[in-house]
N, C-alpha and C positions, 0 to 999 in steps of 0.2 A: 126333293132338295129344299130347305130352310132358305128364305130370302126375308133380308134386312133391311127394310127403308129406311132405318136412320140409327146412328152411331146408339142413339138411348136403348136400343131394343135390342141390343147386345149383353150377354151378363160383363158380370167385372171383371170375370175372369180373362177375358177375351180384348179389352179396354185395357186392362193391363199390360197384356202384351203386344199392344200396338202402339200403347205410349212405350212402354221398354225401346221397342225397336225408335220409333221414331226419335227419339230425344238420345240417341247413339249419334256421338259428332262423325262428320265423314272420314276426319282424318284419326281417329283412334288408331292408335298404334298397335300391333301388337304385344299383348304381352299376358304375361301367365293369369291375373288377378282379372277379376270381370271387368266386363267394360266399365267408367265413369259416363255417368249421361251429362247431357249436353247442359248447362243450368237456365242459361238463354231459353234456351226451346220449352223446358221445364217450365219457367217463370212463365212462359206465354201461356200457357198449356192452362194456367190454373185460373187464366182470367176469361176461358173461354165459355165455362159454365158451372154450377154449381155442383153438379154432381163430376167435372171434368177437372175444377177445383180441387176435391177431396180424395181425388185416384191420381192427381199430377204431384201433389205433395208429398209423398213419400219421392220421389223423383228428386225434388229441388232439397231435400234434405238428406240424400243419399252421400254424399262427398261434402265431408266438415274438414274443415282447419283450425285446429286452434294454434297459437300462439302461448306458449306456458312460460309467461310473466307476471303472472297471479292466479290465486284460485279463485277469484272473480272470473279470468278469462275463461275455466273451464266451465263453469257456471253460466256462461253468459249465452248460452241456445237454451231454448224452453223444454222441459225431460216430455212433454208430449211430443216434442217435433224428433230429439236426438233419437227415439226409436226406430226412426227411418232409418239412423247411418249403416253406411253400409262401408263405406272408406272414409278414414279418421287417419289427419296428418297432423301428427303433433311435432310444434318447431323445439327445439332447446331456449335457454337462454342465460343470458350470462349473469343472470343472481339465482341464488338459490333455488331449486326447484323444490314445490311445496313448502316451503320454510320463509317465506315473506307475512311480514305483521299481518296479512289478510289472510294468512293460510288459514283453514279450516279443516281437520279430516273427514266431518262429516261432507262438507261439499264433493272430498275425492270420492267418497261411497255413492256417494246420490249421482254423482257423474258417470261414474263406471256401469253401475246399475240402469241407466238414461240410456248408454250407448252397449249396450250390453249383445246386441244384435250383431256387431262388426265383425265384417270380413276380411277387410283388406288394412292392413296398421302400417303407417309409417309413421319413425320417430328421427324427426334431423335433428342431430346437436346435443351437446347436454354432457355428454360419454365421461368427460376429463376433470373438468373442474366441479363437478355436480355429480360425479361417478354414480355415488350413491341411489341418489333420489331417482335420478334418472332411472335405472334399471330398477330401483323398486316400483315404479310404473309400470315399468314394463310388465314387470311380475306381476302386478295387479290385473294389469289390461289380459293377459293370457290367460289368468285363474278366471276373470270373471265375465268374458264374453266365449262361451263354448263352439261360436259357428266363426272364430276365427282362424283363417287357413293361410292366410297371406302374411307374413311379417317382412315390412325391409328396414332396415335399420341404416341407416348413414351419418356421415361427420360431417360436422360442420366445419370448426376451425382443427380442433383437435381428434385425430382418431382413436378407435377402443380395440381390443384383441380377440381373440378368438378362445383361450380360455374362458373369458367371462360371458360370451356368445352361446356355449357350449352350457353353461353353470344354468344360465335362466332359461336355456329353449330346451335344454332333455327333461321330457313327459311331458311336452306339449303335441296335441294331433293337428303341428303344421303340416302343408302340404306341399309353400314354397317360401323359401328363405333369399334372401336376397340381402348382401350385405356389403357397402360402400365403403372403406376407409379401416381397411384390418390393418393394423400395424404389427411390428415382429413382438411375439411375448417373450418378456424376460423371464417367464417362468423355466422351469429345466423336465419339470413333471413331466410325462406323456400327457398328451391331450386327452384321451379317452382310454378304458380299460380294454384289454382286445376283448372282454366279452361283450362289449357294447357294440362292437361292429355287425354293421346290416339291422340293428336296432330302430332306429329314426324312421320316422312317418313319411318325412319329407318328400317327394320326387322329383320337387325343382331345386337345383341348388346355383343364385348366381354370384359372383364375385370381383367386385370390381374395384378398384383402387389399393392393391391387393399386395401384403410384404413380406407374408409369413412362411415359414422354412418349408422348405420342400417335404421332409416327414413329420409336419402336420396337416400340411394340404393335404397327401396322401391319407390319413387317418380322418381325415373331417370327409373327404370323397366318399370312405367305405362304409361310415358311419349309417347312411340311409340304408334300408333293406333294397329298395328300388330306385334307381335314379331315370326318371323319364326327362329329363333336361337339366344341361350343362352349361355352365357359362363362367370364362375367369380371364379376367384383365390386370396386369400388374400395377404399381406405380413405373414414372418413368426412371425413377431410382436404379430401380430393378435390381437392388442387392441380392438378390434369391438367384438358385442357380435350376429354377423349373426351368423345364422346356416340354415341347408338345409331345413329343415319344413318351416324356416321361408321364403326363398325362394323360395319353389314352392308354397306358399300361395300367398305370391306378384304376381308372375306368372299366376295369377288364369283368371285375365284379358286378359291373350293372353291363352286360355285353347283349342278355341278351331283353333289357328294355328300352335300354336308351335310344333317347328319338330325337333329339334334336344335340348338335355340339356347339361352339362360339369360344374360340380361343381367338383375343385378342393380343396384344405385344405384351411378353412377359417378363426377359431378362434381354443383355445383351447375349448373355448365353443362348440364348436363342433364336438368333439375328440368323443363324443356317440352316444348311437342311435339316431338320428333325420335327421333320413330319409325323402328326400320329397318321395311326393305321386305322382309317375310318373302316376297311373293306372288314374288319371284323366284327363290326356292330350291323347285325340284320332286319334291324328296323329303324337304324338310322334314317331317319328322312332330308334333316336341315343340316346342313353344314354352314361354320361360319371359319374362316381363318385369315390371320393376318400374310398378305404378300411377303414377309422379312422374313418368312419362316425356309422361304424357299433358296437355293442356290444362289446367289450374286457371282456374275451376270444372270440374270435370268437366261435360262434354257429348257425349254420341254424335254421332259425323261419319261417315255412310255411307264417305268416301273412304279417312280414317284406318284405321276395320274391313276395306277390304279389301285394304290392304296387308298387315294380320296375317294374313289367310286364303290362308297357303298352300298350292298344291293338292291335299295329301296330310297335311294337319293333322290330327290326332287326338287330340293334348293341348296345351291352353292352363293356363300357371299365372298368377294374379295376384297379383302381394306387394306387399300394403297396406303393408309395412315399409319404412319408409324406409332402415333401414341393417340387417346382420343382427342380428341379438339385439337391437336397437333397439324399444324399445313403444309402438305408437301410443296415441292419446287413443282414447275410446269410440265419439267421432263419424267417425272414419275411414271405417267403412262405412254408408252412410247410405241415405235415398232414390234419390240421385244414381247411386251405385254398385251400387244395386239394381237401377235400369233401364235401365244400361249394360250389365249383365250382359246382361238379358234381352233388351235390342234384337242384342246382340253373339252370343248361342248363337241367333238366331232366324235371323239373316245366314247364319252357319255353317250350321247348318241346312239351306240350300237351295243350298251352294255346293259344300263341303267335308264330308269322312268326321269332322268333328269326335264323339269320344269321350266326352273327357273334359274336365273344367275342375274346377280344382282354385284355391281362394282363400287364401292367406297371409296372417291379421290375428291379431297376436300384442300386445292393446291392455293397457295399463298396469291391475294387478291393483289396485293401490290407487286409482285414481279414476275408478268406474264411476259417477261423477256426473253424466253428461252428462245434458241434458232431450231425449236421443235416442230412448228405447226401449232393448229389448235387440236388440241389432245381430243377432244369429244367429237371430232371427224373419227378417229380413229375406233371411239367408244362406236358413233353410227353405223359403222362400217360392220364392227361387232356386232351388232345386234341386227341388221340384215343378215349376214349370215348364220345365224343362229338360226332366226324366223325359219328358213328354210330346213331348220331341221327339227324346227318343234318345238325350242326353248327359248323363252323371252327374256331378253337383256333389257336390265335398268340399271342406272348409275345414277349417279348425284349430280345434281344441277349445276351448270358452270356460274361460278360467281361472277361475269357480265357474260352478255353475248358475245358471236363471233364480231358481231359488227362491231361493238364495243372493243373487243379485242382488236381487230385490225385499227380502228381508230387511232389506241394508243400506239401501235406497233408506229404509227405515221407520225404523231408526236415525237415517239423516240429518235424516230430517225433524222426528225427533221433539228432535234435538240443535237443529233452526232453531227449533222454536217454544220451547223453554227460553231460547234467545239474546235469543227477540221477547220 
């Protein structure tokens, strides 16, 4: 066996992946695009030593931001260092993209060429008053970085559609698409020709802030050859008449790779039961769905639970939110929700590898007035009994503590009886 007295007598190759690992923050989220490293931990890394210098710098130059308010600002990182990037977040801005008295087109070549290694692309803003310019970047950045696999596109003030989504990402070898702020097209065309279906690279597809008619979601769904991950959130507009049946019926095409689902609040059209049928995707793993999708009152229905259970389930989430960033009341999670819970992990239980279950209730911090209790006894009590049968429950943090809680409960009261 090889034994190492000290970090130098390691090759590089091995130096590097131990800077990789350590400069991974703890709290990295999940998500499809590689990790970001840490920059802090980076910066430190490179003043440790000279040869620890020159292996940490790619590290600290892996995740660029520009700002495109000139072509100065793209310019402004040195093309020795941008070959490190590895994720490139470009903001919009509200004059002219490329077209300011400083523009230059050789700077966009020597830029693109600079960053030409990119993996992960995010462009916020730009879409509306800049339409243009905006996606003829984009266009560029695709054609001239070949190891890019990550695109997410987001609005800033104003959103962009999904015909022109469609126009600059078909023949690119994306792998995951990710796109914030679709608005309805006024076009009347079909979105894609049926032979382009199951065409697309893609196998992450996700969708959020989301408006567009129900038969072109469906035709942008089938679009990929493979879909390994699903994810679509509406506006809280919710003019569209989706609902979740009718998406995992679209999804029937990728039945048998799809591994992870996430339907957040879509329409009010589907504020009821219309549940998809997870039990017919067989390597479904991750389940995510919105609580509004289900019956009001809430009531456990053996039949409804085993549509969710399917056969290779390992995480369920449930979001008590009706919209994102949106806060419920206090009474959100209540009795009702408590032994849904527990009838729902006890099914699992004896059917499916169920893991984990994880609860989304993010209730309005000023009026913890309800004559409910404190909801997150109810959440602890869940996750005791869960333990007991395998699967760990997590929820979201209460916005104060109990004690806090009961504090104000004494406030209030004591404000009712100066009233009386």
């Amino acid at each position: 066996m090889l034994k190492f007295t000290s970090l130098d007598t390691l090759p590089d190759e091995l130096v590097l992946l131990i800077l990789e690992f350590s400069t991974l923050p703890n709290n990295t989220l999940v998500c499809r695009c590689p990790k970001r490293p840490s920059h802090d931990t980076a910066k430190a890394l490179t003043l440790v030593s000279r040869r620890l210098n020159q292996l940490a710098t790619s590290f600290l130059y892996r995740d660029l931001t520009f700002t495109v308010s000139s072509s100065a600002e793209l310019h402004r990182t040195d093309i020795s260092l941008r070959r490190y990037c590895r994720h490139l977040l470009i903001w919009g801005t509200d004059r002219p993209l490329l077209a300011t008295p400083e523009w230059d087109p050789l700077i966009t070549d020597d830029f693109l060429t600079g960053c030409a290694r990119v993996r992960c692309l995010t462009v916020r803003g730009g879409f509306q008053r800049y339409h243009s310019e905006t996606w003829d970047l984009i266009s560029r950045l695709l054609a001239n970085t070949p190891d890019l696999k990550h695109l997410r596109l987001e609005k800033h003030n104003d959103a962009f559609d999904l015909p022109t989504v469609v126009k600059y990402v078909q023949g690119s070898a994306l792998q995951h698409l990710a796109l914030h702020g679709i608005s309805k097209s006024a076009s009347a065309e079909p979105l894609l020709d049926s032979a382009q279906a199951g065409t697309a690279p893609f196998t992450s597809l996700m969708l959020s802030d989301y408006e567009e008619d129900a038969d072109s979601t469906a035709t942008l769904i089938r679009w990929p050859a493979h879909l390994r991950h699903f994810s679509l959130e509406s506006r809280p507009t919710g003019r569209h008449s989706i609902t979740p049946s009718m998406v995992g019926s679209w999804l029937s095409s990728h039945q048998d790779t799809l591994e992870s689902l996430t339907l957040g609040a879509l329409s009010a059209a589907s504020t009821t039961s219309h549940l998809p049928d997870a039990s017919r995707f067989p390597k479904l793993r991750v389940l995510a769905l919105s609580k509004y999708y289900f019956a009001h009152p809430l009531a456990y229905d053996e039949a409804e639970a085993a549509m969710l259970l399917a056969p290779c389930l390992e995480s369920f989430t449930w979001n008590l939110n009706a919209y994102a960033g949106a806060a419920e009341s206090w009474d959100t999670f209540g009795e009702r929700e408590e032994l849904w819970l527990r009838q729902f992990a006890t099914a699992a239980s004896k059917t499916v590898p169920l893991k984990s279950i994880h609860v989304v209730f993010g209730p309005n911090f000023y009026s913890p007035d309800e004559e409910t209790g404190f909801p997150w006894d109810g959440l602890g009590r869940v996750a005791g009994f869960c333990r007991g049968l395998g699967i760990e429950v997590t929820y979201t943090e209460p916005p104060l503590s109990k004690g806090e809680w009961l504090a104000s409960r004494r406030v209030l009261e004591k404000e009712e009886v100066v009233k009386a």
